[in-house]
Backbone and ligand atoms as CSV (ligand in chain L), in Angstrom:
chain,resi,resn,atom,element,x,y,z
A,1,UNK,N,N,0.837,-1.212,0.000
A,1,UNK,CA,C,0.000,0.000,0.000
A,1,UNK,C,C,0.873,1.264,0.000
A,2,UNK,N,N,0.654,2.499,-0.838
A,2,UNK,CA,C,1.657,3.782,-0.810
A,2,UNK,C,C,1.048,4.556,0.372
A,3,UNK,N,N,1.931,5.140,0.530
A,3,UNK,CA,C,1.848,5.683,1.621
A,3,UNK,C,C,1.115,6.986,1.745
A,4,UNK,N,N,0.104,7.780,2.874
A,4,UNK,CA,C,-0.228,8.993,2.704
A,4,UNK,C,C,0.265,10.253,1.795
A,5,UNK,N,N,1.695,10.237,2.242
A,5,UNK,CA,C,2.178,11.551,2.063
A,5,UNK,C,C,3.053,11.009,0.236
A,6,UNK,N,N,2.950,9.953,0.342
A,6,UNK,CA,C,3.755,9.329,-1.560
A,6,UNK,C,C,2.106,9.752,-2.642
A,7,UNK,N,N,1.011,9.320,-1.847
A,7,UNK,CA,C,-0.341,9.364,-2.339
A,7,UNK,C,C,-0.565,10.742,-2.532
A,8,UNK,N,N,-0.258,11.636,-1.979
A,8,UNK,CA,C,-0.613,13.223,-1.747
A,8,UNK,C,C,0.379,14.010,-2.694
A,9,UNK,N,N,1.411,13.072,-2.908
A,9,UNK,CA,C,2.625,13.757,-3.681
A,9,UNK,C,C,2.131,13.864,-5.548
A,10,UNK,N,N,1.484,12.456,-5.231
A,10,UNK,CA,C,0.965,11.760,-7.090
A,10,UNK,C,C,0.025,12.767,-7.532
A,11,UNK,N,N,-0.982,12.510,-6.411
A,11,UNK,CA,C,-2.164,13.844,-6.631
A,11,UNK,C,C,-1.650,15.089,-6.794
A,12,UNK,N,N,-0.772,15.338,-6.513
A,12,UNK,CA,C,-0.177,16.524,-6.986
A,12,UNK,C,C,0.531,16.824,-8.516
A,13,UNK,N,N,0.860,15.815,-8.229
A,13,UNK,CA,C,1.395,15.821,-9.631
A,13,UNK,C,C,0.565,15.082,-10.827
A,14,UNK,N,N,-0.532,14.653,-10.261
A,14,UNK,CA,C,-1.728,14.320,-11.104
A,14,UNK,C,C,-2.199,16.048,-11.746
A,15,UNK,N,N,-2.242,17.218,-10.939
A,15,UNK,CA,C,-2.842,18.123,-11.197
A,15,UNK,C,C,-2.156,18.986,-12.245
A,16,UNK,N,N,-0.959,18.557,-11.988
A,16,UNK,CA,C,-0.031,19.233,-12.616
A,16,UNK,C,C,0.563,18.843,-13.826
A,17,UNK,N,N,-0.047,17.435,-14.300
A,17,UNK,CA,C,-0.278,16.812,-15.413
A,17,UNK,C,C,-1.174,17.601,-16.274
A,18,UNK,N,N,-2.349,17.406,-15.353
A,18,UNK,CA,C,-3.805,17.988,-16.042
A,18,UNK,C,C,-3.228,19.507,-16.792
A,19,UNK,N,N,-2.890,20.306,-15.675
A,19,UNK,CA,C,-2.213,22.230,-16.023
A,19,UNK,C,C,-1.400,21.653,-17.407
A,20,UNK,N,N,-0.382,20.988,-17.604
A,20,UNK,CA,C,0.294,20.700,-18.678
A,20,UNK,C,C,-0.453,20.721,-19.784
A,21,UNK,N,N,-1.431,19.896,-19.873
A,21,UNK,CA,C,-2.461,19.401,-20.765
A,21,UNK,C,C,-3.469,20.531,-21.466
A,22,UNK,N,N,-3.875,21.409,-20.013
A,22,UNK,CA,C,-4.445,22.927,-20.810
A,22,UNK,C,C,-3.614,23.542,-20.869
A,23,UNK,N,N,-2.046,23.648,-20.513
A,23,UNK,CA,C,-1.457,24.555,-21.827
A,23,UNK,C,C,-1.008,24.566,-22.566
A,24,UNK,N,N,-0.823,23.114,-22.938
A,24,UNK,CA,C,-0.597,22.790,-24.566
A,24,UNK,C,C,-2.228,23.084,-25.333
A,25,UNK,N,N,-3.061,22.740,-24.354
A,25,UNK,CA,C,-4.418,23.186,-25.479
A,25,UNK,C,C,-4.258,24.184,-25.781
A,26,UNK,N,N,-4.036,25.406,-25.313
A,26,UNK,CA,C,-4.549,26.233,-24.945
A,26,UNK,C,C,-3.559,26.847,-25.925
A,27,UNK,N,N,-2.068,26.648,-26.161
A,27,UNK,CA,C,-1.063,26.744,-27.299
A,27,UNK,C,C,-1.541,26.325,-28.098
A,28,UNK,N,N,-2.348,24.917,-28.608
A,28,UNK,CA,C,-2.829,24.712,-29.525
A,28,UNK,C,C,-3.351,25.651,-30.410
A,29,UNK,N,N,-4.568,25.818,-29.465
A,29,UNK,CA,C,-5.885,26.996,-30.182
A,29,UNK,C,C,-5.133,28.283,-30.321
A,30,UNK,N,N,-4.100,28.918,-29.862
A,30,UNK,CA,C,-3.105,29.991,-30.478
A,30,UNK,C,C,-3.040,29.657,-31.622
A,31,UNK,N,N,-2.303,28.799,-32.102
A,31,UNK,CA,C,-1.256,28.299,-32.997
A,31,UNK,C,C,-2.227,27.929,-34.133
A,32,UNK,N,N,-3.412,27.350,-34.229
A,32,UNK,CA,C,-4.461,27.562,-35.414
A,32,UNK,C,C,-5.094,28.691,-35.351
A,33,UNK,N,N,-5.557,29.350,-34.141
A,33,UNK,CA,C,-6.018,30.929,-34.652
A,33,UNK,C,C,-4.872,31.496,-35.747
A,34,UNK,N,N,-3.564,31.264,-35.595
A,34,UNK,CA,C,-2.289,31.819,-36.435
A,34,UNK,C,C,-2.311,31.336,-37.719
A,35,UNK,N,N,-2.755,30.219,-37.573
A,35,UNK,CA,C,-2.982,29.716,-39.212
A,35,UNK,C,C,-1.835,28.502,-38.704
A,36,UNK,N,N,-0.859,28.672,-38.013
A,36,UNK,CA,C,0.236,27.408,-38.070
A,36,UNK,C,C,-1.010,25.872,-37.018
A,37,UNK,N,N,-1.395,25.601,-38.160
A,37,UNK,CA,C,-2.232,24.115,-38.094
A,37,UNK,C,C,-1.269,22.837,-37.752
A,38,UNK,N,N,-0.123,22.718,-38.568
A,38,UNK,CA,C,0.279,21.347,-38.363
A,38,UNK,C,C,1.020,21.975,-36.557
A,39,UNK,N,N,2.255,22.706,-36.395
A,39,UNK,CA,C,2.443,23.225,-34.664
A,39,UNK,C,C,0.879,22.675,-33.511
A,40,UNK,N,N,-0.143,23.629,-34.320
A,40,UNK,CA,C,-1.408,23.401,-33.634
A,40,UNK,C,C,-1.925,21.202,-33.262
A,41,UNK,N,N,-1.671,20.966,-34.322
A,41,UNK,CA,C,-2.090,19.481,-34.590
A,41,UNK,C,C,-0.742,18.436,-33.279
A,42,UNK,N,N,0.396,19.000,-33.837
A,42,UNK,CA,C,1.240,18.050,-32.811
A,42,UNK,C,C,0.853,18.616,-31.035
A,43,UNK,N,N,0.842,19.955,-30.814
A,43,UNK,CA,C,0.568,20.490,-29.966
A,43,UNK,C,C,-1.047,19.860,-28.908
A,44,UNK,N,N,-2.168,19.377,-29.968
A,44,UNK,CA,C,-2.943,18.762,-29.188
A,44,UNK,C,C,-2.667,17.217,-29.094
A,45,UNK,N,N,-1.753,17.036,-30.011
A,45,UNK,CA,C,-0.985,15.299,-29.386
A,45,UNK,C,C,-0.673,15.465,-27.887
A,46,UNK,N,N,0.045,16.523,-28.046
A,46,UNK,CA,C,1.394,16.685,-26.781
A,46,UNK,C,C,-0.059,17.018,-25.593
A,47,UNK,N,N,-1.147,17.350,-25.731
A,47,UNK,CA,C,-1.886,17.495,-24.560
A,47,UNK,C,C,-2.716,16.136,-24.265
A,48,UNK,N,N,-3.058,15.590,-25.080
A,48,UNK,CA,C,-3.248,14.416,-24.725
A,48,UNK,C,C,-2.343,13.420,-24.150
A,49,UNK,N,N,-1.055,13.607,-24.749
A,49,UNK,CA,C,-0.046,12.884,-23.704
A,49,UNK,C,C,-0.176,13.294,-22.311
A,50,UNK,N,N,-0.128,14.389,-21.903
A,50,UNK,CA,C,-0.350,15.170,-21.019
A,50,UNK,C,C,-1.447,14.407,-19.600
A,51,UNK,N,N,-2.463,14.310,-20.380
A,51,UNK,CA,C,-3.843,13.493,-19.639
A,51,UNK,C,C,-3.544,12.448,-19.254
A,52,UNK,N,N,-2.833,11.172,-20.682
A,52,UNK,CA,C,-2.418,10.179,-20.063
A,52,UNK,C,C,-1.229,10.382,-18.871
A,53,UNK,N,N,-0.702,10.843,-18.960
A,53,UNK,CA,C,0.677,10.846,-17.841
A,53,UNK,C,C,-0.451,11.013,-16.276
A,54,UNK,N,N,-1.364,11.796,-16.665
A,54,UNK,CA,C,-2.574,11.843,-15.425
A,54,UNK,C,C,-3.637,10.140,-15.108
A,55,UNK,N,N,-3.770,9.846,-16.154
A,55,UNK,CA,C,-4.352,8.596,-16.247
A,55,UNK,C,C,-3.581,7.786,-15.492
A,56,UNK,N,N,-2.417,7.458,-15.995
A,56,UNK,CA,C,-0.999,6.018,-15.291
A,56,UNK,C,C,-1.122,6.464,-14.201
A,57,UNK,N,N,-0.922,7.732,-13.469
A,57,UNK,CA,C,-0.642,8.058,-12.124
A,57,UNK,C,C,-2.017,7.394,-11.123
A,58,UNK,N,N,-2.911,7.880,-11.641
A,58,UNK,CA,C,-4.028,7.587,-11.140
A,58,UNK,C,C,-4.396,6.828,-10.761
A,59,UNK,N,N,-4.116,5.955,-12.255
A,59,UNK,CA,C,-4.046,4.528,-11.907
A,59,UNK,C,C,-3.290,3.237,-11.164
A,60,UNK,N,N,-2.298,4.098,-11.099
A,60,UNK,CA,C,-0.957,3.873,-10.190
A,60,UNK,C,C,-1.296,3.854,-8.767
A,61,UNK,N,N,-1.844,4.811,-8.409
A,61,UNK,CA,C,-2.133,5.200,-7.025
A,61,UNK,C,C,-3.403,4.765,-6.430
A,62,UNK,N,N,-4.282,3.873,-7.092
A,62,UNK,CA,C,-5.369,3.040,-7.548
A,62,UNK,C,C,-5.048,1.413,-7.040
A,63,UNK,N,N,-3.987,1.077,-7.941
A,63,UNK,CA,C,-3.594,-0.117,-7.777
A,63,UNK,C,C,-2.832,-0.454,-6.368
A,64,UNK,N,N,-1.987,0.787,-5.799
A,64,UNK,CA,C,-1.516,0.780,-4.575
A,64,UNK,C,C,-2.543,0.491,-2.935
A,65,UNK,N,N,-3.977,0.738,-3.534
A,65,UNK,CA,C,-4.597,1.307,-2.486
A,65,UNK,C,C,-4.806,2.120,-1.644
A,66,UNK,N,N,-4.349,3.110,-2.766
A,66,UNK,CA,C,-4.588,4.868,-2.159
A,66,UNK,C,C,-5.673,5.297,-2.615
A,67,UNK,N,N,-6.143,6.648,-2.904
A,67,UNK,CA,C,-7.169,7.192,-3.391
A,67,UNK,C,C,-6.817,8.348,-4.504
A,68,UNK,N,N,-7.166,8.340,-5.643
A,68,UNK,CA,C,-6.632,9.423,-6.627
A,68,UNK,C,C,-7.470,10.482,-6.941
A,69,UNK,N,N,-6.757,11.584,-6.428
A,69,UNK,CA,C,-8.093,12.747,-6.704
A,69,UNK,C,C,-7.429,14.026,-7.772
A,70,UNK,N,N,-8.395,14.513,-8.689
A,70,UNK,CA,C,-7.848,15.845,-9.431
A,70,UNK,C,C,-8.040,16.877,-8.326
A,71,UNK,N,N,-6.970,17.259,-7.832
A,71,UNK,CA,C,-7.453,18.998,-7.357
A,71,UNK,C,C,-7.529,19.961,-8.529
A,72,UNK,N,N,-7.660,21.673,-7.467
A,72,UNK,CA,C,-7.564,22.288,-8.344
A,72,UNK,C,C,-6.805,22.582,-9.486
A,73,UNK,N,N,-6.974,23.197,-11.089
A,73,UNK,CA,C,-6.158,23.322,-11.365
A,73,UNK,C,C,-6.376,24.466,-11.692
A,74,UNK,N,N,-4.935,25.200,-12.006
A,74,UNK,CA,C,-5.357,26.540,-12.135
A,74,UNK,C,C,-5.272,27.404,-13.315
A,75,UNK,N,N,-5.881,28.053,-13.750
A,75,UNK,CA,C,-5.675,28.788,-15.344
A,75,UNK,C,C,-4.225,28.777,-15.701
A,76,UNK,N,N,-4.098,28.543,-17.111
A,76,UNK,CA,C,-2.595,28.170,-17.574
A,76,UNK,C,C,-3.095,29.652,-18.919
A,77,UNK,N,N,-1.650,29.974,-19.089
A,77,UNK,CA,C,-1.699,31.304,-20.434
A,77,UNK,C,C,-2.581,31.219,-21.680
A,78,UNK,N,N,-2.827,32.086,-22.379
A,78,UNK,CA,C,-3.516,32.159,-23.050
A,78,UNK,C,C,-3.363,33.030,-24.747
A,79,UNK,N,N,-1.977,33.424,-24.116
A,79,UNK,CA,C,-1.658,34.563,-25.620
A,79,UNK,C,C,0.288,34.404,-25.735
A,80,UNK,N,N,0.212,34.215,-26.660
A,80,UNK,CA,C,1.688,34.409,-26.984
A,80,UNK,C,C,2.301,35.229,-28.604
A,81,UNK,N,N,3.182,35.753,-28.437
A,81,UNK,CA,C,3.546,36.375,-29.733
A,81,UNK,C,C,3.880,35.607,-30.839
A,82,UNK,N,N,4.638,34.870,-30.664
A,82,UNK,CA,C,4.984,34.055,-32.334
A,82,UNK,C,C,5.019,32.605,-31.723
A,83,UNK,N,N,5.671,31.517,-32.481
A,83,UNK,CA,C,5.556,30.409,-32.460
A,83,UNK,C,C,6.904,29.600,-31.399
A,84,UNK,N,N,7.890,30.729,-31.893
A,84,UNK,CA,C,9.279,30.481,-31.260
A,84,UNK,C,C,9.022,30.667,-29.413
A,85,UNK,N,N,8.625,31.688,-29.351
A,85,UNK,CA,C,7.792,31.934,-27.904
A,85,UNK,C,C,7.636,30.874,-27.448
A,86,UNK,N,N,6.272,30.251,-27.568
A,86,UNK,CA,C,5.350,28.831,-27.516
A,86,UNK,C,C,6.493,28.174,-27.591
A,87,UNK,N,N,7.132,27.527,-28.017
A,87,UNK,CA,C,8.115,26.281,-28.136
A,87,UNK,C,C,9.160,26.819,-26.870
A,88,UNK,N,N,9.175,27.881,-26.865
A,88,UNK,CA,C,10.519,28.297,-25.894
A,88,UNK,C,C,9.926,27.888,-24.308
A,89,UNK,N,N,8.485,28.163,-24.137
A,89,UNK,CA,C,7.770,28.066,-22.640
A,89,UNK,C,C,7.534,26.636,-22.755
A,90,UNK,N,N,7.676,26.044,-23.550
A,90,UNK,CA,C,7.096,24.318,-23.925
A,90,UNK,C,C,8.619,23.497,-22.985
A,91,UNK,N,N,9.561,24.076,-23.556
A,91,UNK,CA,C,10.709,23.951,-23.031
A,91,UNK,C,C,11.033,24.245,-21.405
A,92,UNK,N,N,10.880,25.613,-21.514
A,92,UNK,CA,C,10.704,26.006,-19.863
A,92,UNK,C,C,9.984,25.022,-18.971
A,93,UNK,N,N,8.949,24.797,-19.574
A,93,UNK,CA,C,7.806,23.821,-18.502
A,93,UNK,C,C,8.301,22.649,-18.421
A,94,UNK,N,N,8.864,21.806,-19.711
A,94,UNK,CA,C,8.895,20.192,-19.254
A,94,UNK,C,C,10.267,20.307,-18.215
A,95,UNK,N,N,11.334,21.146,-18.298
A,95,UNK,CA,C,12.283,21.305,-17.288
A,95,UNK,C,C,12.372,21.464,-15.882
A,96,UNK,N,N,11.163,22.013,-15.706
A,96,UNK,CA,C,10.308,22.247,-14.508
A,96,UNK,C,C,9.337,20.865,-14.150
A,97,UNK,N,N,9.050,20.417,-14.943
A,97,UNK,CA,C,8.182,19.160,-14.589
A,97,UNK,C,C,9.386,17.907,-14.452
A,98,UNK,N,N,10.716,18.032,-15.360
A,98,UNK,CA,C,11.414,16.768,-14.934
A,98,UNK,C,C,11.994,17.143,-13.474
A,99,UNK,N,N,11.835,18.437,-12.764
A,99,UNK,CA,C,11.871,18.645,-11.641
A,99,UNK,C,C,11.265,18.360,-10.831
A,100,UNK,N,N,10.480,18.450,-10.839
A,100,UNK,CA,C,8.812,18.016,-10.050
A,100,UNK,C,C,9.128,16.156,-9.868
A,101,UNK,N,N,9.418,15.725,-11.452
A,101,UNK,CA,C,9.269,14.549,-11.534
A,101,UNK,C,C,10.754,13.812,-10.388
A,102,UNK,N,N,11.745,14.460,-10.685
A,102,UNK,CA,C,12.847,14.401,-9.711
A,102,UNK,C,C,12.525,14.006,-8.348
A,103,UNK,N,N,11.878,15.035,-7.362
A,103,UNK,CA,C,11.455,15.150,-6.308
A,103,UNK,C,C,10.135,14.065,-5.835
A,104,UNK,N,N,9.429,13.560,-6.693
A,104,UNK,CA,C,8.806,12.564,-6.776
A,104,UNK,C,C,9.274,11.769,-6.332
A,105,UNK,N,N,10.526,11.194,-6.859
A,105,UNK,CA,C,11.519,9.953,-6.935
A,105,UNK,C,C,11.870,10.397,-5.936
A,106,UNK,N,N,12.414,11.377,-5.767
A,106,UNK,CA,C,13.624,11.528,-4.263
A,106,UNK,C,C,12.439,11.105,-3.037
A,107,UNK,N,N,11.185,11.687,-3.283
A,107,UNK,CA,C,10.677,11.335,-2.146
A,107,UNK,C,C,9.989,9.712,-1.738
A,108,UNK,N,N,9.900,8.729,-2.811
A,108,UNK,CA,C,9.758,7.712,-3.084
A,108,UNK,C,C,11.087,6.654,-2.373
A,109,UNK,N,N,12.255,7.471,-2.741
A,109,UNK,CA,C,13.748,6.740,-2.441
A,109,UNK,C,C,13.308,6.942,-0.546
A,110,UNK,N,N,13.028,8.248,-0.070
A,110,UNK,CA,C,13.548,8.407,1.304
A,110,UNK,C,C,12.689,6.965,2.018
A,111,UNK,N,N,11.372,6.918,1.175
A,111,UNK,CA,C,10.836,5.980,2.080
A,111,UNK,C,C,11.244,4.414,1.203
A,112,UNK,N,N,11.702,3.987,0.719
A,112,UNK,CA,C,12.090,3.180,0.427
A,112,UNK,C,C,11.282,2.142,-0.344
A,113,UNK,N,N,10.246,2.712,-0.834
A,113,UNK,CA,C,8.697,2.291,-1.957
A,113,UNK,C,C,9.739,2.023,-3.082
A,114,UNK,N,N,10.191,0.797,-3.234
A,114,UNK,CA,C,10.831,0.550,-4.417
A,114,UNK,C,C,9.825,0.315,-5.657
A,115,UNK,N,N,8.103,0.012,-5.241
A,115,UNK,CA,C,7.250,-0.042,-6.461
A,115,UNK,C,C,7.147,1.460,-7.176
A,116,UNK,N,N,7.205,2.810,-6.153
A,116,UNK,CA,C,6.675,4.426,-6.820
A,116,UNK,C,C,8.038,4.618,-7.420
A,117,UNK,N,N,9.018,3.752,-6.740
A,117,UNK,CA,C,10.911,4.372,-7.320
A,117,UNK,C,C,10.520,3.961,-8.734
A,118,UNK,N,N,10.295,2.671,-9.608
A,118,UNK,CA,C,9.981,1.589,-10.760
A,118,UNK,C,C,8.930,2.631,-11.653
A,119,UNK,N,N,7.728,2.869,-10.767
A,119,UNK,CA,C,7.137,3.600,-11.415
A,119,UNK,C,C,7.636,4.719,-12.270
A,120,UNK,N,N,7.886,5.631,-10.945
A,120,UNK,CA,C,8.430,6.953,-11.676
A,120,UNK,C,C,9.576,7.100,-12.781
A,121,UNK,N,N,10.165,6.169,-12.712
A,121,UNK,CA,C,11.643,6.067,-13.292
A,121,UNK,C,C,11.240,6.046,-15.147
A,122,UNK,N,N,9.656,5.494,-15.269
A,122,UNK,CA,C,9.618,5.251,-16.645
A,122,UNK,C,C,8.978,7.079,-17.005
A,123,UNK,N,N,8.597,7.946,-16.153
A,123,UNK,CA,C,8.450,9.264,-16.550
A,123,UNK,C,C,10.659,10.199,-16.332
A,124,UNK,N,N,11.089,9.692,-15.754
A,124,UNK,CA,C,12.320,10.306,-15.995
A,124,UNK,C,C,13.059,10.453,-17.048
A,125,UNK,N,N,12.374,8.758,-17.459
A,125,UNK,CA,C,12.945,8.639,-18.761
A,125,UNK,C,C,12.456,9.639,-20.218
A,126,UNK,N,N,11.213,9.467,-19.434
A,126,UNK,CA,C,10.139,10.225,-20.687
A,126,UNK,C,C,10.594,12.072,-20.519
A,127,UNK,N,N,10.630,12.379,-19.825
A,127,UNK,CA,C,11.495,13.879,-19.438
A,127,UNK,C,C,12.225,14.287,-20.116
A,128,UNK,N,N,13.309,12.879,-20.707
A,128,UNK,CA,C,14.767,13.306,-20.977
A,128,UNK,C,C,14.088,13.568,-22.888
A,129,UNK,N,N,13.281,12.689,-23.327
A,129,UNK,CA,C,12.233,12.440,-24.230
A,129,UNK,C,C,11.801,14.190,-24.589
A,130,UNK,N,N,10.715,14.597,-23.757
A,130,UNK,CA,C,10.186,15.683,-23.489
A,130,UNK,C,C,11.258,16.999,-23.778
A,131,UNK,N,N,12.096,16.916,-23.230
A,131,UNK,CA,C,13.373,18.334,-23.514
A,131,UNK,C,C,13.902,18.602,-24.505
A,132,UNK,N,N,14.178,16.790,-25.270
A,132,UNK,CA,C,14.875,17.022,-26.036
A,132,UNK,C,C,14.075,17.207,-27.779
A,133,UNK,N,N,12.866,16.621,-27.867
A,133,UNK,CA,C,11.878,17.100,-28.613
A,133,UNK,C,C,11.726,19.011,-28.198
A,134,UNK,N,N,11.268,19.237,-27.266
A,134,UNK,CA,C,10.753,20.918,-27.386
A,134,UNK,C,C,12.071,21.953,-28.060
A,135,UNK,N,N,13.349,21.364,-26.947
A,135,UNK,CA,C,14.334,22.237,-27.506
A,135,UNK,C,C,15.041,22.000,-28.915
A,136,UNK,N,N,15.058,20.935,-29.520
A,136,UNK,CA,C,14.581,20.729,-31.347
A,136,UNK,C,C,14.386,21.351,-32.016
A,137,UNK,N,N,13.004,21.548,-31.456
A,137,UNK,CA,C,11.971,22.708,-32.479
A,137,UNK,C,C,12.522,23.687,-32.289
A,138,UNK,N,N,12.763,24.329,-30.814
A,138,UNK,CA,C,13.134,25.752,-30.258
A,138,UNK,C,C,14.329,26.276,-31.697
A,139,UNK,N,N,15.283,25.424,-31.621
A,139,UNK,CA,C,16.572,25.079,-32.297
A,139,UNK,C,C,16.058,25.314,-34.335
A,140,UNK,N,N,14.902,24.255,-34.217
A,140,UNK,CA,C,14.815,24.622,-35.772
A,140,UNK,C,C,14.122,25.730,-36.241
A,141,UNK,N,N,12.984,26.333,-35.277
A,141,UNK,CA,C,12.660,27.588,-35.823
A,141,UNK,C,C,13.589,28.740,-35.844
A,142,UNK,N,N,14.457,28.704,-34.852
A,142,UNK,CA,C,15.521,29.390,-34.795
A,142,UNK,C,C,16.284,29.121,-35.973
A,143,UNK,N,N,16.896,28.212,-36.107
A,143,UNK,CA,C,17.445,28.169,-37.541
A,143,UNK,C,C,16.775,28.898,-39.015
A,144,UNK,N,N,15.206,28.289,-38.985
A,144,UNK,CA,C,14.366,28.435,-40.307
A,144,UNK,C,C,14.301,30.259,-39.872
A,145,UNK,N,N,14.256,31.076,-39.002
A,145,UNK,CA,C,14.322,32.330,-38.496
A,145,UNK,C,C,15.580,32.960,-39.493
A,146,UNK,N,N,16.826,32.277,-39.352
A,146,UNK,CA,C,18.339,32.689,-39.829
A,146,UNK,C,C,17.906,32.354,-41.254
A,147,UNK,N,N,17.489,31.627,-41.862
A,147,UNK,CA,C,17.624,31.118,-43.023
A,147,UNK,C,C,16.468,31.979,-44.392
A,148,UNK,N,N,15.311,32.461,-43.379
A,148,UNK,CA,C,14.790,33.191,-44.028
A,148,UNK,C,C,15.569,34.912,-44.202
A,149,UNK,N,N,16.081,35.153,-42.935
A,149,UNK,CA,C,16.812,36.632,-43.094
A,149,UNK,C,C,17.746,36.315,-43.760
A,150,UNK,N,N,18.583,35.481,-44.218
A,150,UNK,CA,C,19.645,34.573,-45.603
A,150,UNK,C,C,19.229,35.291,-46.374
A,151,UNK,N,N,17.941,34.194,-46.876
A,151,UNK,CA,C,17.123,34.691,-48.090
A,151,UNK,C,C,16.905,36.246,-48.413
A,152,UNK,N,N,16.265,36.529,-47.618
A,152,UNK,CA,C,16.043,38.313,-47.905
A,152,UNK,C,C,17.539,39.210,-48.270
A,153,UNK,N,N,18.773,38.941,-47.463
A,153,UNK,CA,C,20.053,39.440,-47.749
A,153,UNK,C,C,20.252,39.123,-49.026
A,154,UNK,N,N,20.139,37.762,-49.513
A,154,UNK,CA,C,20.724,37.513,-50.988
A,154,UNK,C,C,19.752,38.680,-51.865
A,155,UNK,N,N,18.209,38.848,-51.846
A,155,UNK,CA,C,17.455,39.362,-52.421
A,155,UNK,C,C,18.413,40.775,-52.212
A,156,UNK,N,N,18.768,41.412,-51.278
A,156,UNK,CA,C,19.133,42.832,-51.091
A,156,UNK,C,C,20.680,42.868,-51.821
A,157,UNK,N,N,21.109,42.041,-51.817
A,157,UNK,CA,C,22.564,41.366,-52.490
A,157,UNK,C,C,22.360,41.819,-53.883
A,158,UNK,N,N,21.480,41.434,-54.331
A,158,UNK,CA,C,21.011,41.594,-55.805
A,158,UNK,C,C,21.431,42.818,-56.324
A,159,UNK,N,N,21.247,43.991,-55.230
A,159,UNK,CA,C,20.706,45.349,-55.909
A,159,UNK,C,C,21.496,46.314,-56.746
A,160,UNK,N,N,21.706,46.683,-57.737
A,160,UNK,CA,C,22.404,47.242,-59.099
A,160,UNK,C,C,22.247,48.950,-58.896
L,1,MG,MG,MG,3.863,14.825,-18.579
C-alpha cells in the first residue's frame, strides 16, 4: 500500500499533469487561430499525452490502495507572440516538470517504496524524451528564423 504523504505527492502531480495538458491546449488553439495548423495538430498530441501521464498516475495510485483525486487546477496562459515563444515556454515547462518529476523519486527513495521508485523512473525517462523534442523545435525555428533573413540578404545582395 503507498503511503499517505507518496499518495498526496501523485495527486499533486496528477494536477499538474492535467495544467500541462491545458497549456498545450490552450497553445494549440493559439497556434491555429495563427494559421500554423500542423504546430497546432502536434501540440494537441502533446496534450493528450499530457492526460495520459494523469491517467498512469491515477491509476498507479489506484492499484496501490490509495485514493486518486484531481485537485484544483489553475488557469494556464492564453496569448503568446509568435511560435518560437510557444516552443521556448514548452521547453521552460517540461524542465520544470522533470523537476517536479525528480522530487517525486527523491521522495519515493527516502521511504524506500521501491514499487513508486519503478514507477516513476519510466516518466524520468520520458522527461529526458520531453526536452529534447521541445528544444529541437526551439533550435529549428531558430534556424528556419536565420535562413529566411539569408534569403532576404541575398534578395538585397542583388541590388544594381
Ligand atoms: Mg507529462
Amino acid at each position: 500500500m503507498i503511503s499517505e504523504k507518496l499518495q498526496e505527492a501523485l495527486n499533486g502531480q496528477i494536477a499538474a499533469e492535467l495544467w500541462s495538458a491545458n497549456l498545450y491546449l490552450s497553445m494549440a488553439f493559439y497556434l491555429e487561430k495563427e494559421g500554423f495548423n500542423g504546430f497546432a495538430n502536434w501540440m494537441k498530441k502533446q496534450s493528450q499525452e499530457e492526460t495520459e501521464h494523469a491517467y498512469s498516475m491515477a491509476d498507479y495510485v489506484i492499484k496501490r490502495g490509495g485514493t486518486a483525486r484531481v485537485g484544483a487546477i489553475e488557469a494556464v496562459p492564453q496569448s503568446w507572440n509568435c511560435p518560437l515563444e510557444v516552443f521556448e515556454q514548452v521547453y521552460d515547462h517540461e524542465c520544470k516538470v522533470s523537476k517536479m518529476i525528480d522530487s517525486l523519486l527523491d521522495a519515493a527513495i527516502a521511504e524506500g517504496d521501491k514499487a513508486t521508485q519503478d514507477f516513476l523512473w519510466t516518466f524520468v525517462r520520458e522527461q529526458v524524451e520531453e526536452e529534447a523534442t521541445a528544444s529541437g523545435i526551439v533550435d529549428r525555428i531558430k534556424k528556419m528564423g536565420e535562413t529566411a533573413i539569408f534569403n532576404l540578404d541575398q534578395q538585397y545582395g542583388s541590388r544594381q
